[in-house]
N, C-alpha and C positions, 0 to 999 in steps of 0.2 A: 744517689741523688736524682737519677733521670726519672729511673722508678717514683721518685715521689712526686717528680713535673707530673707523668702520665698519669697520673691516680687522680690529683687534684683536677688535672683538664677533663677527668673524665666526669668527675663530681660535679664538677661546672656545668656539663653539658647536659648531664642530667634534673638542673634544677628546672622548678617550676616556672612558668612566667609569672609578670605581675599578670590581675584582672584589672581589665577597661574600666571600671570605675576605680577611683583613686579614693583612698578613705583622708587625703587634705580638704577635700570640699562637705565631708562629713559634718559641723560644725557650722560651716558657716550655711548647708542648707537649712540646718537647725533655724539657726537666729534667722535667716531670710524667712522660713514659714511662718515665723507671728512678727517680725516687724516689718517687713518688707509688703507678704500679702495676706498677711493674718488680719489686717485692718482695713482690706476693701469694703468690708459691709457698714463701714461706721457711713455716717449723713456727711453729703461732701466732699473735700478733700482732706479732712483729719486723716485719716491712715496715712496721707505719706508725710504727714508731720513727724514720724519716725525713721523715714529713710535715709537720713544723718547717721541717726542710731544704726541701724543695720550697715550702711558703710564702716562707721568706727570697727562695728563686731568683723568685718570681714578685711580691713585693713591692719586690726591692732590683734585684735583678741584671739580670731582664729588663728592667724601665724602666730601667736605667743604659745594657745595649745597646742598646736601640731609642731613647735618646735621641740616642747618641754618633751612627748611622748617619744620624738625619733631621735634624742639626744640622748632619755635614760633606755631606750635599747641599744642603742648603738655603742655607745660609751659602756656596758657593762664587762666587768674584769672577765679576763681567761687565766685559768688556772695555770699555775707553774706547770714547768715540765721538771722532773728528777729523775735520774737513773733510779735509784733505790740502794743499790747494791755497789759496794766499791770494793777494791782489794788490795790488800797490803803486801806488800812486798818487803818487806821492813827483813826479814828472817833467808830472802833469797827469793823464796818462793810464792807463787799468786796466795793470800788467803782469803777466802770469801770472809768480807765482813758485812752485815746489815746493820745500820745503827737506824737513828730516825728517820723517815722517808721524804721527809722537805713537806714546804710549808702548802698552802692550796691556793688563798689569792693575796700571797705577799708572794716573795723573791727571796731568794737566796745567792749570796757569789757564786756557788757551785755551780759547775757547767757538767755535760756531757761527761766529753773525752771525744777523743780523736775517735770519726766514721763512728761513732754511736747515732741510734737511730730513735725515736722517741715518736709515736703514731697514737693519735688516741679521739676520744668521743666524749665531749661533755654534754649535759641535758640540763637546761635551767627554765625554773618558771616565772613569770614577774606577776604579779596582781597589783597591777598599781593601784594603791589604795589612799593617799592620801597626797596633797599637796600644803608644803608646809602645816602640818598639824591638823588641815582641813579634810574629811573623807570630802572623797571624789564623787560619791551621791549627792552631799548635802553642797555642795557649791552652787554659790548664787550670784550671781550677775544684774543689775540696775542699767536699765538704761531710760535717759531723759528726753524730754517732748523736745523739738527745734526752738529756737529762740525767734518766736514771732514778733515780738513785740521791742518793747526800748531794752536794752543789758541786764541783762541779768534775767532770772525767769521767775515768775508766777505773776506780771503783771498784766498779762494774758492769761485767764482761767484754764484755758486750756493746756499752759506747758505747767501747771498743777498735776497733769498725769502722767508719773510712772510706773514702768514696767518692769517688772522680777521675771527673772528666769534661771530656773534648775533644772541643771544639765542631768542629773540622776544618772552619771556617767560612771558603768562600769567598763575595765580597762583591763586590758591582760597582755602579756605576751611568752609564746614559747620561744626559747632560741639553743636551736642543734649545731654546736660546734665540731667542727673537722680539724684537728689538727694536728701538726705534724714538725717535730724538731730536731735537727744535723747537728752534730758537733763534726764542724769543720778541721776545726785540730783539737788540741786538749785543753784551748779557754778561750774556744770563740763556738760559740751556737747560733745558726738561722733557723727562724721558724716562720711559719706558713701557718693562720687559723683562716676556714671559710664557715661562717655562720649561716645558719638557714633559720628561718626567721616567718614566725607568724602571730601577726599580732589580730585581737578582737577589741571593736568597741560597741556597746551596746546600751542603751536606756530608755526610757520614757521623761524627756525632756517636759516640761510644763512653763507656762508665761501667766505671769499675774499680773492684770492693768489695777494699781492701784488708783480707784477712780475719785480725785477731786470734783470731776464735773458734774458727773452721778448726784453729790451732796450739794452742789451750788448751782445747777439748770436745771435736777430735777428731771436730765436724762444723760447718759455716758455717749460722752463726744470720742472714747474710741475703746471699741470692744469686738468682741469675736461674732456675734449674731447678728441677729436680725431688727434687732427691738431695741432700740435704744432706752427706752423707758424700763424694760427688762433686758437691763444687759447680759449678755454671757461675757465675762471678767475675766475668766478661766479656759485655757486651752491648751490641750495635750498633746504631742506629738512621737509617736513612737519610730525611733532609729537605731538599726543594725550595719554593722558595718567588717569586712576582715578583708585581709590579705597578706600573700605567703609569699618568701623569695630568699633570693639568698643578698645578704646583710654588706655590713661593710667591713670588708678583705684586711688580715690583719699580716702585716710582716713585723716578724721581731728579729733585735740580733742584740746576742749578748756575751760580753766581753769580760772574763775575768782580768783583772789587775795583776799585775805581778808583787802582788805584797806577801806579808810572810806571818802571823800571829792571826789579824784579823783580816779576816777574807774580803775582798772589795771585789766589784763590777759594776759596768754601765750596762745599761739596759735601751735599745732604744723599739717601740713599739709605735708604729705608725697603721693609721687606719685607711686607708682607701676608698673613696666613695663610691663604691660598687652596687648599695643599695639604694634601692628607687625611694628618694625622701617623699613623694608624694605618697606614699604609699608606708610611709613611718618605719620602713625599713633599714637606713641612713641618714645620714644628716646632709646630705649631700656636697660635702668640702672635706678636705683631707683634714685628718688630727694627727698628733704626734707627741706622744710623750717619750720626755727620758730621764731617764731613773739612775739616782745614785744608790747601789747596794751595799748593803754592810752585811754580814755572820760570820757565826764562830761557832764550831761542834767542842762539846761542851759531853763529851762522851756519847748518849742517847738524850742530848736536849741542845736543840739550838736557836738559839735569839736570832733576830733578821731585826734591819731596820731599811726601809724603801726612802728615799725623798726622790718628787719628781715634780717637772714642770711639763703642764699639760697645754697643750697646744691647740685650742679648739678652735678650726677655721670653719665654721656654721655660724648665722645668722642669730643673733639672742643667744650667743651661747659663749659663756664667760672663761676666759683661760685661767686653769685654775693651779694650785698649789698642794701636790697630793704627797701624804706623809703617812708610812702604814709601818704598825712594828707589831711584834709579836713573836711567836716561838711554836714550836714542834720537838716532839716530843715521844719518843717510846715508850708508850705503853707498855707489851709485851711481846714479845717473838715478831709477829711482822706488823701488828697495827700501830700507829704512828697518831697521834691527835694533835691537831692545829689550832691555833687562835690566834687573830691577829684582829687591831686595832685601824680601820680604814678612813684615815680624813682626808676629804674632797675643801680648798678652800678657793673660794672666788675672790679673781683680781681683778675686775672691771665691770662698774656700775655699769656702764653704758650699753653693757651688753646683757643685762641682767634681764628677766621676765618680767615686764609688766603687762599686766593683763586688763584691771579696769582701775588702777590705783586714784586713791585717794576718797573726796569726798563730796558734792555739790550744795549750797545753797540756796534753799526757794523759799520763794518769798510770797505766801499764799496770799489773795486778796478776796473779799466777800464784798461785793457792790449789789448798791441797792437797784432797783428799775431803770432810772434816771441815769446808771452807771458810776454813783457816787460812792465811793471803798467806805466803808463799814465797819469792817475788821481787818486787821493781817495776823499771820502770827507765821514764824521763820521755823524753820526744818531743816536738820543734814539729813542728807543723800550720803549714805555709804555706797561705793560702787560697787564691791562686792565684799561677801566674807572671809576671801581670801586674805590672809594676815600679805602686806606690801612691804618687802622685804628688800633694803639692797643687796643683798648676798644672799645669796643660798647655799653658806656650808653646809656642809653633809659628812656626821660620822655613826662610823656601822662598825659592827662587830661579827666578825665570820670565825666560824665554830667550824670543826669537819675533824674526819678521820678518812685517811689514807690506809688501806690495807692491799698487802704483797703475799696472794696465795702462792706465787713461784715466783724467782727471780723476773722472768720477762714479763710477767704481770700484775697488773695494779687496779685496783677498785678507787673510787673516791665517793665520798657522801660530805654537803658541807649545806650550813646556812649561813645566809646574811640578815643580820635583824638588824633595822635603824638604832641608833641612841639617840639621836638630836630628832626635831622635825624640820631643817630644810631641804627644800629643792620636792621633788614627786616622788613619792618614798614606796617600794612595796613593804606588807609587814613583817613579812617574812617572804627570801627568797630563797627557796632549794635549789640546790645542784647534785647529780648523780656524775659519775663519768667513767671509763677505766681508758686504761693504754696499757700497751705493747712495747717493750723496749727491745730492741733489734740489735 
C-alpha cells in the first residue's frame, strides 16, 4: 500500500500547471465584444443601451456554461476494477477458474480479496456535441435593448432592436485516468483514481442586430460600423481556448455484504475538488455518491444492478438519482462483453441550468413625424433555442469488451452513446484502458 502512496505523489508532482489565462472568462469575453464594445461606433450613447444585456451574459449565462462543461468532465464514470480470475477450492485444491470478467461502468458486489492489488490506465474522449437535443454550433442566444422608456419595451423605437448570437461552439475534452485499487481484506476495497484532464473550446462566435430602427429612422441606432445609414449588422469574432491539469481526485471504498445467493455491496465514491474549476477542469466543491450493488454469476453471465445517490456540491449542479443495470458476459476464452443501462435523474429544480429561458414581448410602434403611433404589431422573443428544461435526466448505454491476454492482465475498449437528449451530451464517448492485477 505504501508503494501505491509513492506512485500517485509522484504522479502528482509530475502534472502540468494550469495557464494564466483561465478558459471561465472565454465566453463571457465573447458576449463583452459585441454587446459591451461591439456598439461604440453606433451615434451617441445607443451602444451601452446593451450593457444590461452583457451583465445578464456574464452574471447568468456564462456561469451556467462554464458550469455545464466542468460538471460533464468532472462527473464522468471510472471504470470498475475486477480481478478477472478466481479459484475454487471446492475439491481441496486452488483451481484456476476465469468466468466473465465484470462489468466496465456498472459495479458488481465482487471485490478484490485480501492484499490483492488492481493498477490501471483508462483513456476517454468527450466531444461535447449537443445540449439538450441542441448541437453546440447551432446554439443561439437573444439579447434585448434596456428598457428606456415606460414598462415594457418597443415604446421606444429603439429597444425594437435585438441581438442573436451563435456561439459556433466546438467543445472537447480528453481525460487520462490513474488508478489504483486494495483489497484491504476479502470484502472491503480502497481505491485512489487521479484524472488528468484537457479540455478545448474553440469557434467563430457571430452577433446579429436585428435592426427595427434601420426600417423606422431610415438608419440603425446600433451596429458594428461606421455608417449608420449603411449599417454593418453583422459581426464575427473568432475564439480559441484550452487547458490541461489534473482533474478532481477520486477515492472509492467498497464493501461487500455478508449475504449468501445474491451478492450485495456499497460502494462509496467521493470526488475531491483538486481541479482548477476556472479552468473546467473540476467543479470545484466536493461530490459523493453511494451506490447500492446488486449481482449474481450466473455461470459466464452476470446481471449487476447499481442505485445511488449523487451528491453534487457545485453551483447549478443538481443532486441526482443514478440507477444503472446491465450484464457481462463471456464471450469466449478470456473476452467478456459488457452492457449496461446508465440513468442520471435530477432532484432539484433550483439547481437546474438555466441559461436564457423563456420568452420576451415587444411591442413595435411606427410614429409618424409629429411622433403620433401609426401602427404596432407585437412579437416573441425566444431567448434562445436551447429546449428550457427543469431536469436534465440523462440516459446512455455503454457497450465494451474486456479482454485477459494473461491472468495479471487486462485490455478494456467501451462506448457511451446517449438514448435520451438531456443535460450536454457527447455522441459518442470511447474509452480505451488496460491494468495490472498484483
Amino acid at each position: 500500500m505504501r508503494r501505491l502512496v509513492l506512485l500517485f505523489a509522484l504522479l502528482w508532482g509530475l502534472a502540468p500547471a494550469a495557464p494564466a489565462q483561465q478558459l471561465s472568462t472565454t465566453f463571457e469575453t465573447v458576449f463583452d465584444s459585441f454587446l459591451r464594445s461591439g456598439f461604440r461606433l453606433s451615434p451617441g450613447a445607443h451602444g451601452d443601451h446593451y450593457l444590461p444585456a452583457a451583465n445578464e451574459a456574464s452574471a447568468q449565462l456564462t456561469p451556467a456554461l462554464n458550469g455545464l462543461i466542468a460538471s460533464n468532465v468532472s462527473s464522468f464514470p471510472l471504470s470498475s476494477t475486477v480481478a478477472g480470475v478466481r479459484f475454487d477450492f471446492s475439491t481441496g485444491q486452488p483451481v484456476r477458474v476465469r468466468e466473465s470478467l465484470g462489468p466496465i461502468f456498472a459495479e458488481s458486489a465482487e471485490t478484490l480479496g485480501d492484499n490483492k492489488l488492481v493498477v490501471g490506465f483508462n483513456a476517454t474522449y468527450l466531444s461535447l456535441d449537443e445540449l439538450r437535443g441542441m448541437p453546440l454550433e447551432d446554439m443561439r442566444f437573444t439579447f434585448l435593448h434596456e428598457d428606456v422608456g415606460g414598462p415594457g419595451l418597443g415604446d421606444n423605437v429603439n429597444e425594437s432592436d435585438v441581438v442573436d448570437i451563435f456561439l459556433d461552439l466546438d467543445a472537447n475534452a480528453s481525460i487520462f485516468a490513474l488508478y489504483a485499487t486494495y483489497g484491504v481484506g476479502s470484502s472491503f476495497d480502497v481505491g485512489l483514481a487521479i484524472p488528468f484532464v484537457s479540455v478545448d473550446l474553440g469557434g467563430t462566435a457571430r452577433a446579429e442586430v436585428n435592426s427595427f430602427t434601420l426600417g423606422a429612422l431610415g438608419q440603425a441606432n446600433h451596429h458594428f460600423g461606421s455608417d449608420p445609414t449603411q449599417p454593418d449588422l453583422v459581426k464575427d469574432t473568432t475564439y480559441a481556448a484550452s487547458a490541461t491539469g489534473i482533474g478532481d481526485l477520486a477515492l472509492r471504498f467498497k464493501f461487500r455484504l455478508p449475504t449468501s445467493a445474491l451478492q450485495t455491496a456499497t460502494l462509496l465514491d467521493v470526488r475531491v475538488p483538486t481541479g482548477d474549476e476556472n479552468d473546467f477542469l473540476g467543479t470545484g466543491a466536493v461530490s459523493a455518491r453511494l451506490a447500492l450493488i446488486t449481482s449474481r454469476r450466473y455461470g459466464a453471465f452476470t446481471p449487476h444492478l447499481n442505485v445511488a445517490y449523487d451528491y453534487r456540491g457545485a453551483d447549478r449542479d443538481s443532486d441526482e438519482i443514478e440507477v444503472t443495470a446491465g450484464f457481462d458476459q463471456k464471450v469466449f476464452g478470456s473476452l467478456t462483453f459488457a452492457l449496461a443501462l446508465l440513468g442520471e435523474f435530477d432532484l432539484q429544480t433550483d439547481e437546474r441550468i438555466a441559461l436564457l429561458p423563456g420568452s420576451t414581448t415587444i411591442t413595435d410602434q411606427v410614429r409618424d413625424t409629429d411622433g403620433t403611433v401609426v401602427a404596432t404589431s407585437t412579437r416573441t422573443i425566444s431567448r434562445s433555442n436551447v429546449p428550457d428544461w427543469e431536469h436534465d435526466h440523462a440516459v446512455s448505454a455503454s457497450l465494451g469488451f474486456r479482454y485477459a491476454p494473461t491472468d495479471q492482465f487486462q485490455l478494456l475498449a467501451n462506448t457511451l452513446l446517449p438514448i435520451n437528449d438531456g443535460g450536454l451530451r457527447s455522441n459518442i464517448a470511447p474509452t480505451v484502458g488496460f491494468s495490472v492485477i498484483f
